[in-house]
TIVO-2410 file (N, C-alpha, C; in nm, 3 decimals):
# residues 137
REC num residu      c1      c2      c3 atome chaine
REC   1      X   4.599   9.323   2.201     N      A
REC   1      X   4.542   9.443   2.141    CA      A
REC   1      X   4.405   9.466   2.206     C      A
REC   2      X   4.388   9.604   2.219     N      A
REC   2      X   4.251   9.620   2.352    CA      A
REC   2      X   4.142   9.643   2.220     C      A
REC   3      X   4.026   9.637   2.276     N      A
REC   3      X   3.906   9.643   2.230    CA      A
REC   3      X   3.861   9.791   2.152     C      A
REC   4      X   3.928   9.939   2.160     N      A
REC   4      X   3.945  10.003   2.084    CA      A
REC   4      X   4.012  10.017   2.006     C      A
REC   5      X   4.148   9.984   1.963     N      A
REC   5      X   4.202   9.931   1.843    CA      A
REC   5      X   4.164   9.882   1.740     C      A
REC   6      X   4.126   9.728   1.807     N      A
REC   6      X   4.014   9.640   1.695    CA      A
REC   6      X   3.901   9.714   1.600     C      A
REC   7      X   3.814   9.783   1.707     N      A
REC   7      X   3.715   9.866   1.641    CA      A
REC   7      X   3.793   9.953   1.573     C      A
REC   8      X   3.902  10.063   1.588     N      A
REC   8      X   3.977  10.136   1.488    CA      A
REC   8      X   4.026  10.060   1.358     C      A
REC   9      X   4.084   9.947   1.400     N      A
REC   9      X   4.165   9.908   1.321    CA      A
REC   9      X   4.013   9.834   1.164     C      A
REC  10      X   3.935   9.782   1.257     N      A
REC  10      X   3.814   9.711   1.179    CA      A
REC  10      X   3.735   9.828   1.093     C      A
REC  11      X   3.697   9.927   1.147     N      A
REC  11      X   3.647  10.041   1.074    CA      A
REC  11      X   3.732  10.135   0.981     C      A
REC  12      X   3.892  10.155   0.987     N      A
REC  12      X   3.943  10.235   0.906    CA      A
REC  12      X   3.961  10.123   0.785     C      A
REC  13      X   3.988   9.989   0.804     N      A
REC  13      X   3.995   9.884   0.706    CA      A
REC  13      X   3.897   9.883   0.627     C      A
REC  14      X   3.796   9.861   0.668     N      A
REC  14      X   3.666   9.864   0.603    CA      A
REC  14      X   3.644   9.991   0.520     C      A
REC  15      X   3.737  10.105   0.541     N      A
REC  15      X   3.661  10.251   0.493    CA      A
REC  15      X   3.767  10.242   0.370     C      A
REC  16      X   3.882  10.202   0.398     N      A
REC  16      X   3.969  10.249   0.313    CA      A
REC  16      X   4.073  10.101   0.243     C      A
REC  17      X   4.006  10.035   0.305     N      A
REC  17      X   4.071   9.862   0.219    CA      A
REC  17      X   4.255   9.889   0.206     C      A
REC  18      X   4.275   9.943   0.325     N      A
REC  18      X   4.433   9.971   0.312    CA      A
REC  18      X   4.488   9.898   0.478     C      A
REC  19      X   4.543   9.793   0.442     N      A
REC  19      X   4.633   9.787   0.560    CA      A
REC  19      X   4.708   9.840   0.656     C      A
REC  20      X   4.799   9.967   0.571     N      A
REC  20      X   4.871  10.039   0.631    CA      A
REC  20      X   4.778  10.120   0.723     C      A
REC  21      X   4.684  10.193   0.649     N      A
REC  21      X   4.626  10.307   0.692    CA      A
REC  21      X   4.568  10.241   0.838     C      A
REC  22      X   4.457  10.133   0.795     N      A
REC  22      X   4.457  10.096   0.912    CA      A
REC  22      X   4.536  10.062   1.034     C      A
REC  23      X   4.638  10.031   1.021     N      A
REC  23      X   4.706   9.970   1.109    CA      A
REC  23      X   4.789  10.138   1.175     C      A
REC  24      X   4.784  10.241   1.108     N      A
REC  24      X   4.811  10.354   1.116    CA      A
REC  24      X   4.684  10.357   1.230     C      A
REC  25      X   4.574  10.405   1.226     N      A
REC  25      X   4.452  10.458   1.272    CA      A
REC  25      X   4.458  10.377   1.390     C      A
REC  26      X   4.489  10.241   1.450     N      A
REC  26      X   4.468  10.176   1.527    CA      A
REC  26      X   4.564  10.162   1.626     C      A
REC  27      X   4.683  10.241   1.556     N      A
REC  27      X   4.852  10.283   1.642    CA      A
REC  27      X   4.875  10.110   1.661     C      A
REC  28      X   4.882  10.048   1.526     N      A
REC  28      X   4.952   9.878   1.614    CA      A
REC  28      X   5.076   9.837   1.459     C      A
REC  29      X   5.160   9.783   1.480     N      A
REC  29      X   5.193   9.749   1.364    CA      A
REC  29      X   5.144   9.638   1.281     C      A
REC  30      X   5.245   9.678   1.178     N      A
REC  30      X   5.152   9.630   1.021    CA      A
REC  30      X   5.166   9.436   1.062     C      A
REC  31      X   5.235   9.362   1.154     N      A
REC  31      X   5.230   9.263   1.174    CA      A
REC  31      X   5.111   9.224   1.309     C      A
REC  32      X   5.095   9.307   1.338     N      A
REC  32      X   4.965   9.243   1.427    CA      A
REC  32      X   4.874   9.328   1.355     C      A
REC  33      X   4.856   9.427   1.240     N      A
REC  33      X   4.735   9.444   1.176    CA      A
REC  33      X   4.722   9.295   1.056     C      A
REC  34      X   4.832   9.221   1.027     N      A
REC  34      X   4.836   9.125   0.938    CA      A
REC  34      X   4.754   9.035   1.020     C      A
REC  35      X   4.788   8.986   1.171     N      A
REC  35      X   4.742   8.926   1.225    CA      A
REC  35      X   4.546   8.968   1.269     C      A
REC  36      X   4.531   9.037   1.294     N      A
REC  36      X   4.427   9.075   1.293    CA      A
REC  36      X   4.280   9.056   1.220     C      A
REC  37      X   4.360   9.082   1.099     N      A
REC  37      X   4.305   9.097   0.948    CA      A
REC  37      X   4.298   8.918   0.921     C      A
REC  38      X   4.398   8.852   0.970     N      A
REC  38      X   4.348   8.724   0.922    CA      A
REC  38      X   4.267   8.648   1.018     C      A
REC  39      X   4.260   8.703   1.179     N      A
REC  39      X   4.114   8.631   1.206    CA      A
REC  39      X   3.981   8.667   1.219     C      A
REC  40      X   3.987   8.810   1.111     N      A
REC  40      X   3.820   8.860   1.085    CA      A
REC  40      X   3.816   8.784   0.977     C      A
REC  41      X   3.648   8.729   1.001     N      A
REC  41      X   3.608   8.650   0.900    CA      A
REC  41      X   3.578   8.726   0.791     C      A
REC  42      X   3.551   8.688   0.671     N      A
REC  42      X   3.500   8.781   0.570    CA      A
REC  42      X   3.359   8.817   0.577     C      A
REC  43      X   3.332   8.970   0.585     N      A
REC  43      X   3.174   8.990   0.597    CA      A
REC  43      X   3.076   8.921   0.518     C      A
REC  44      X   3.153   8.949   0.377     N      A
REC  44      X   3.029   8.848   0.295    CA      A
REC  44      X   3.106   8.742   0.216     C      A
REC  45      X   3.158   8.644   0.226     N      A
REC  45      X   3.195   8.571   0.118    CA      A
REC  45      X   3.136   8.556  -0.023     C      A
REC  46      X   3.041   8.569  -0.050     N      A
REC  46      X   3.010   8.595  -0.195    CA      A
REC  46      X   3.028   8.701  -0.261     C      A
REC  47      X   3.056   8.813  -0.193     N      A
REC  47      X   3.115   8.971  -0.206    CA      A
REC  47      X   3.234   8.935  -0.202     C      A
REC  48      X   3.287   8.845  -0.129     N      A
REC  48      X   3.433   8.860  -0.176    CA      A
REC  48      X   3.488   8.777  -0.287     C      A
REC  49      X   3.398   8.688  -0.319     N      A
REC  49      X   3.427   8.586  -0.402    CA      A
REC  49      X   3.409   8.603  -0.528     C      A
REC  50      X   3.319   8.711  -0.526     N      A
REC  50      X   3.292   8.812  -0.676    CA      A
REC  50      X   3.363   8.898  -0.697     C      A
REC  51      X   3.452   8.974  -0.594     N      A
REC  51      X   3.557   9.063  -0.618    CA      A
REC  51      X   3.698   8.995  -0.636     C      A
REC  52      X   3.721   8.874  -0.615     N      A
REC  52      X   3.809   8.768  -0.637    CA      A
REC  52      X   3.821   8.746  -0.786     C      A
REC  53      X   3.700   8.719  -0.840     N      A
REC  53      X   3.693   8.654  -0.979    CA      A
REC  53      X   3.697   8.796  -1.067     C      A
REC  54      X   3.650   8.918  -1.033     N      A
REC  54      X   3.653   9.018  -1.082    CA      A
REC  54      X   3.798   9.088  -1.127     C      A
REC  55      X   3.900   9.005  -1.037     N      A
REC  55      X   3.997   9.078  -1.014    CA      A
REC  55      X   4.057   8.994  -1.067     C      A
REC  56      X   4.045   8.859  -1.122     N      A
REC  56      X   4.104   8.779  -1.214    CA      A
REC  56      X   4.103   8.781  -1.335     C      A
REC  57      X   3.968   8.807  -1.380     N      A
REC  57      X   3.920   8.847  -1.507    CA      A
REC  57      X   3.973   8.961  -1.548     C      A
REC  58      X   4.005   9.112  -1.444     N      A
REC  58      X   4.094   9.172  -1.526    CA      A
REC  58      X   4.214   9.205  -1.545     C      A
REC  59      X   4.301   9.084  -1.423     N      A
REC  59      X   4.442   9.059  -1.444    CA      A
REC  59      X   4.462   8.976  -1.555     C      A
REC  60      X   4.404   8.887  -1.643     N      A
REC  60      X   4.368   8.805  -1.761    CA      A
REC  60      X   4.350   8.879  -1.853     C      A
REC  61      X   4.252   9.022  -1.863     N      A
REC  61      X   4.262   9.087  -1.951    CA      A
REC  61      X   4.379   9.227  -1.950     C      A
REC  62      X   4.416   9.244  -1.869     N      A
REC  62      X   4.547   9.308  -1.853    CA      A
REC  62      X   4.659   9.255  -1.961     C      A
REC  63      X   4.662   9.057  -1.879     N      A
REC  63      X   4.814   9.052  -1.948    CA      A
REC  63      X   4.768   8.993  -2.081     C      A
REC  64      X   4.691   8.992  -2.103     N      A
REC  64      X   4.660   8.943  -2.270    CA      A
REC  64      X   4.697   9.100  -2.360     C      A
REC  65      X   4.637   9.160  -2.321     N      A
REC  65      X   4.677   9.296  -2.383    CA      A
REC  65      X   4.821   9.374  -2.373     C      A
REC  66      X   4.879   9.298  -2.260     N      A
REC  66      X   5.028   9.351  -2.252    CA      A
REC  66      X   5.122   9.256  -2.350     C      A
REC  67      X   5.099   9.139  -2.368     N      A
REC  67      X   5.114   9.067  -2.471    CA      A
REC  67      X   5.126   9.101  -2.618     C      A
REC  68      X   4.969   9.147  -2.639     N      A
REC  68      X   4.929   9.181  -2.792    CA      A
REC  68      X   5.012   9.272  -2.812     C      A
REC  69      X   5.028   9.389  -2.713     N      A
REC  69      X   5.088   9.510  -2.766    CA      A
REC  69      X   5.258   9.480  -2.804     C      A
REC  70      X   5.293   9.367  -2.673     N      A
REC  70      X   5.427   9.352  -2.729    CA      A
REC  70      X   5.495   9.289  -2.824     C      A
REC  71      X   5.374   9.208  -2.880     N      A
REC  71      X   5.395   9.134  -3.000    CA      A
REC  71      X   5.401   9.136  -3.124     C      A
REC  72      X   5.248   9.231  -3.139     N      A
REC  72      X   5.161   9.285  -3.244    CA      A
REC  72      X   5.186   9.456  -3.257     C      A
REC  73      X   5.203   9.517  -3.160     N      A
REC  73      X   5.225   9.605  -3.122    CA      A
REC  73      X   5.087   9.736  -3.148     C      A
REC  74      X   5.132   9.846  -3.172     N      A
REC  74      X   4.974   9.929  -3.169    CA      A
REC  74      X   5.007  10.036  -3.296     C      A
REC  75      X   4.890  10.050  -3.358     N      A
REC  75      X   4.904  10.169  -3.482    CA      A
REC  75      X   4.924  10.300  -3.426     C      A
REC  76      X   5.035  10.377  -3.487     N      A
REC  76      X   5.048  10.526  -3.453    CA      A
REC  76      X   5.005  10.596  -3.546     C      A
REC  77      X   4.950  10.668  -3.564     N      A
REC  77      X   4.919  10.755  -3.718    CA      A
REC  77      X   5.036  10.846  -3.723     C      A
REC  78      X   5.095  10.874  -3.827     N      A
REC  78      X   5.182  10.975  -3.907    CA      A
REC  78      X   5.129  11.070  -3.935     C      A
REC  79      X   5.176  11.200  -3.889     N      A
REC  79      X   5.092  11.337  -3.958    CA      A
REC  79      X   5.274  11.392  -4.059     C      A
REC  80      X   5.190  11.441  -4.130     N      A
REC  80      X   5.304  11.576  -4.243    CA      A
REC  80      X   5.241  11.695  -4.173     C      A
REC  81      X   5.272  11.796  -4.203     N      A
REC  81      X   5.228  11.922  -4.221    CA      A
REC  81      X   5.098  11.934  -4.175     C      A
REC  82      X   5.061  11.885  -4.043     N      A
REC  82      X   4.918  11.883  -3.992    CA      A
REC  82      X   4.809  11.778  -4.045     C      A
REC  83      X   4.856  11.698  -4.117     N      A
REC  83      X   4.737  11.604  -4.174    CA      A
REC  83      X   4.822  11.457  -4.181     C      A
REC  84      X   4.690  11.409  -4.126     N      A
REC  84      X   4.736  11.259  -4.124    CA      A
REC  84      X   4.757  11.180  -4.258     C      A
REC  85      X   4.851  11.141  -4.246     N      A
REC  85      X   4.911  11.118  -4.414    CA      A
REC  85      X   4.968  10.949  -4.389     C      A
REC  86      X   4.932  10.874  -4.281     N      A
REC  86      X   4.951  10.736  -4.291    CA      A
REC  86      X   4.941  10.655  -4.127     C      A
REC  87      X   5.014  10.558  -4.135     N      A
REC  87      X   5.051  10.512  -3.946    CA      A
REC  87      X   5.162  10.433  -3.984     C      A
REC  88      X   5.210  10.378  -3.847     N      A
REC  88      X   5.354  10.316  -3.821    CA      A
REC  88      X   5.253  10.195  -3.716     C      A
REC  89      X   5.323  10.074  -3.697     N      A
REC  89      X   5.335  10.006  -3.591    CA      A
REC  89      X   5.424  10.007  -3.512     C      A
REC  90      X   5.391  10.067  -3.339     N      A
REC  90      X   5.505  10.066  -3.245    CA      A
REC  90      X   5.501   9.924  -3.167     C      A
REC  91      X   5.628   9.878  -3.178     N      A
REC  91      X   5.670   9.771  -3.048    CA      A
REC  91      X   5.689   9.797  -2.942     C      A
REC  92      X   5.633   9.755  -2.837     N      A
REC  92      X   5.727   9.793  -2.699    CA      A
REC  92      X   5.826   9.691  -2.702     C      A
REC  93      X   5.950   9.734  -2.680     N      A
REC  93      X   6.037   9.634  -2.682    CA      A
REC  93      X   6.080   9.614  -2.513     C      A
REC  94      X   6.008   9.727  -2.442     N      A
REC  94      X   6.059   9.740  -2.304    CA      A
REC  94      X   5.956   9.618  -2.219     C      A
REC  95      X   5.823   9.621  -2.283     N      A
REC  95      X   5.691   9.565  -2.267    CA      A
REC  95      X   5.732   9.440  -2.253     C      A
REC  96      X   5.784   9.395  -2.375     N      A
REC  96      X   5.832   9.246  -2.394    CA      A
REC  96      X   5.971   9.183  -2.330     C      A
REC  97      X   6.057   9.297  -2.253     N      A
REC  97      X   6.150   9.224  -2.184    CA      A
REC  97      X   6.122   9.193  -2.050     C      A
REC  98      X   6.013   9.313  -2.025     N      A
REC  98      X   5.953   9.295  -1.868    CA      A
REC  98      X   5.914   9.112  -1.853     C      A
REC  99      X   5.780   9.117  -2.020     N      A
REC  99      X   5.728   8.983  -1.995    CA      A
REC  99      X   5.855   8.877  -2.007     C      A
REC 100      X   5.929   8.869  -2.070     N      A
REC 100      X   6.031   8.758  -2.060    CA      A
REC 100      X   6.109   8.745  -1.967     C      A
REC 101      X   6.132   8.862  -1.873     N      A
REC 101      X   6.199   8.859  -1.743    CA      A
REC 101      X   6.132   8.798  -1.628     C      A
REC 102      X   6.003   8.810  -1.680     N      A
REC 102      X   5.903   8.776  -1.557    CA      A
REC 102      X   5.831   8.603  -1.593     C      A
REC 103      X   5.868   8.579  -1.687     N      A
REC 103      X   5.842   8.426  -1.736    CA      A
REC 103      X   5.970   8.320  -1.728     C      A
REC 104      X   6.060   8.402  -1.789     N      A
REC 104      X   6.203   8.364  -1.787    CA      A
REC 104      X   6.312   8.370  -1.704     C      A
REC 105      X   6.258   8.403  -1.572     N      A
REC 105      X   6.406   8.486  -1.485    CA      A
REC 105      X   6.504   8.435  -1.507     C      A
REC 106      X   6.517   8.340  -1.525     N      A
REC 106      X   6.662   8.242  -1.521    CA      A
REC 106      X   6.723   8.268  -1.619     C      A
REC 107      X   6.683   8.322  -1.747     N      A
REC 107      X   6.734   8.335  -1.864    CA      A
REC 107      X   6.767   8.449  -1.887     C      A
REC 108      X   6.664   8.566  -1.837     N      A
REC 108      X   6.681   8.684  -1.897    CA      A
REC 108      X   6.653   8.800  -1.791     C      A
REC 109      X   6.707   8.749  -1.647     N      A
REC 109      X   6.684   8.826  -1.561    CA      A
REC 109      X   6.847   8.893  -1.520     C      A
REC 110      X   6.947   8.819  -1.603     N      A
REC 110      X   7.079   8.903  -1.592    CA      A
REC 110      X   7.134   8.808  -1.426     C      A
REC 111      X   7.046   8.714  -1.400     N      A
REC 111      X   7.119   8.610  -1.258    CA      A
REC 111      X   7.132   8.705  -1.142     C      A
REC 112      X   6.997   8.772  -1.143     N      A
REC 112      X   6.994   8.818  -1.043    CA      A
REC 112      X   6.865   8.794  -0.899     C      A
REC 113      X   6.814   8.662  -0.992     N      A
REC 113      X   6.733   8.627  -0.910    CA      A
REC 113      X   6.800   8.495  -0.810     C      A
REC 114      X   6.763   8.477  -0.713     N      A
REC 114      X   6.860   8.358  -0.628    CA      A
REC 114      X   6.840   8.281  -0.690     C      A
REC 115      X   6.926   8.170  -0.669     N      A
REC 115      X   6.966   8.069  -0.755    CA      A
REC 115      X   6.963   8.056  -0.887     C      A
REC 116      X   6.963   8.173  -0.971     N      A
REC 116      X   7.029   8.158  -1.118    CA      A
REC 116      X   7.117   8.141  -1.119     C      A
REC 117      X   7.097   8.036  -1.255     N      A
REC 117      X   7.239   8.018  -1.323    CA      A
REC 117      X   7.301   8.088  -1.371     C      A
REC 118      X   7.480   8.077  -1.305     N      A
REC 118      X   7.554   8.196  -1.368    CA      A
REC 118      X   7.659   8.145  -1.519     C      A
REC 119      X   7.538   8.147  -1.602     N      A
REC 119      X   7.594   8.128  -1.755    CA      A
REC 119      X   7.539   8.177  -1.857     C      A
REC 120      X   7.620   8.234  -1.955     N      A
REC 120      X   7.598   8.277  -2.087    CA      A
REC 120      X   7.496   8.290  -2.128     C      A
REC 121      X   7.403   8.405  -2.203     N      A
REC 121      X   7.285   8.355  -2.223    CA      A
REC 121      X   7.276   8.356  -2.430     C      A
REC 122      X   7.254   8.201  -2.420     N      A
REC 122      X   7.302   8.180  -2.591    CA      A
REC 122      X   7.151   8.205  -2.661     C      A
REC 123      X   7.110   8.294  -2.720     N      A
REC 123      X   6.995   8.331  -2.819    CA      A
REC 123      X   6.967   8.263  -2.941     C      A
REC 124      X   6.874   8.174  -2.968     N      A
REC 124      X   6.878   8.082  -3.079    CA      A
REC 124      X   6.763   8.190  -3.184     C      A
REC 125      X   6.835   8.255  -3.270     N      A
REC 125      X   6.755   8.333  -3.355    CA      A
REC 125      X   6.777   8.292  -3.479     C      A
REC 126      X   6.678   8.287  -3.588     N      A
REC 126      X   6.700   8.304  -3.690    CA      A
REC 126      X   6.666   8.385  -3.755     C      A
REC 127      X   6.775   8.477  -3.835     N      A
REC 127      X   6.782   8.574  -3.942    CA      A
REC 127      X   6.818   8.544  -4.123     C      A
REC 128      X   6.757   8.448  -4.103     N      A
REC 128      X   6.714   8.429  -4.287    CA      A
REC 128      X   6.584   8.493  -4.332     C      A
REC 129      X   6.519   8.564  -4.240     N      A
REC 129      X   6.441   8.657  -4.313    CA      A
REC 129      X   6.477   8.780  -4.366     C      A
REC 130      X   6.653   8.807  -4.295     N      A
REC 130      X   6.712   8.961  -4.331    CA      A
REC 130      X   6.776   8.917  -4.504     C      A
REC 131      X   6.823   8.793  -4.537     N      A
REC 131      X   6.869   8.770  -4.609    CA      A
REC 131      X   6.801   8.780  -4.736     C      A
REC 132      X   6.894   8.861  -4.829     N      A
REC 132      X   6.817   8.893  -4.972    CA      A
REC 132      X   6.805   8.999  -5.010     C      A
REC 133      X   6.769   9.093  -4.827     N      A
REC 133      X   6.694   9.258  -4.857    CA      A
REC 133      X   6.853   9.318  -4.933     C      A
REC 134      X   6.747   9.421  -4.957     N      A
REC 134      X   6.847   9.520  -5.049    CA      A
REC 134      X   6.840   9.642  -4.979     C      A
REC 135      X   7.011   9.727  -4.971     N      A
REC 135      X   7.010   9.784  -4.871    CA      A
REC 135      X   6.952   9.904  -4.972     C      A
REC 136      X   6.908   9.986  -4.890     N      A
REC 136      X   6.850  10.113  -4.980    CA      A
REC 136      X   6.975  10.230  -4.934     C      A
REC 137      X   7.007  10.173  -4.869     N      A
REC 137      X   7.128  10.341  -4.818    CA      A
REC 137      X   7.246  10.362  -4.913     C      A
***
């Protein structure tokens, strides 16, 4: 790769923190912009090492909250006739299969990840808390 590239490829990186783009701007592909990119040193390591931890702290607070919501779930308020007249708690139930698919693949990814096991998937639930209710219908 010639010596105007580099400078393309080093300056559109820097402008726009995009691989592609760069590697676009510099006309090289995205495997010698990979290559590239891994023998520039980092300009500042403590700049990057703070945008490292920054970016941990709010992938941590991301999935804690994707959690709560799927667990605990979130208040909706109820309106009547234009006035708020109470709330509901919504579940994501979609929220919480993502997370169990993504903790669980083997179990609850449907064996579609390589090397799952191709067997039954047996659910150990207990429903003695339904027991007793009275049906209202």
């Amino acid at each position: 790769m010639d010596a105007r590239k580099k400078r393309l490829f080093r300056q559109t990186f820097a402008a726009t923190q995009s691989l592609a783009a760069a590697a676009r701007a510099a006309e090289v592909t995205l495997a010698e912009a990979r290559k590239l990119r891994a023998e520039e040193p980092p300009a500042d390591s403590a700049a990057a090492d703070e945008q490292d931890a920054d970016l941990e702290r709010a992938t941590a607070a991301l999935e804690s909250e994707a959690v709560r919501r799927a667990l605990e779930g979130v208040e909706i308020p109820v309106f009547h006739q234009g006035r708020e007249c109470g709330s509901t708690v919504k579940h994501s139930d979609q929220l919480l299969m993502f997370l169990l698919k993504t903790l669980k693949p083997e179990r609850y990814a449907g064996g579609r990840e390589a090397g799952a096991p191709q067997r039954p998937v047996v659910l150990d639930i207990d429903l003695s808390a339904a027991e007793g209710e009275e049906d209202d219908g």
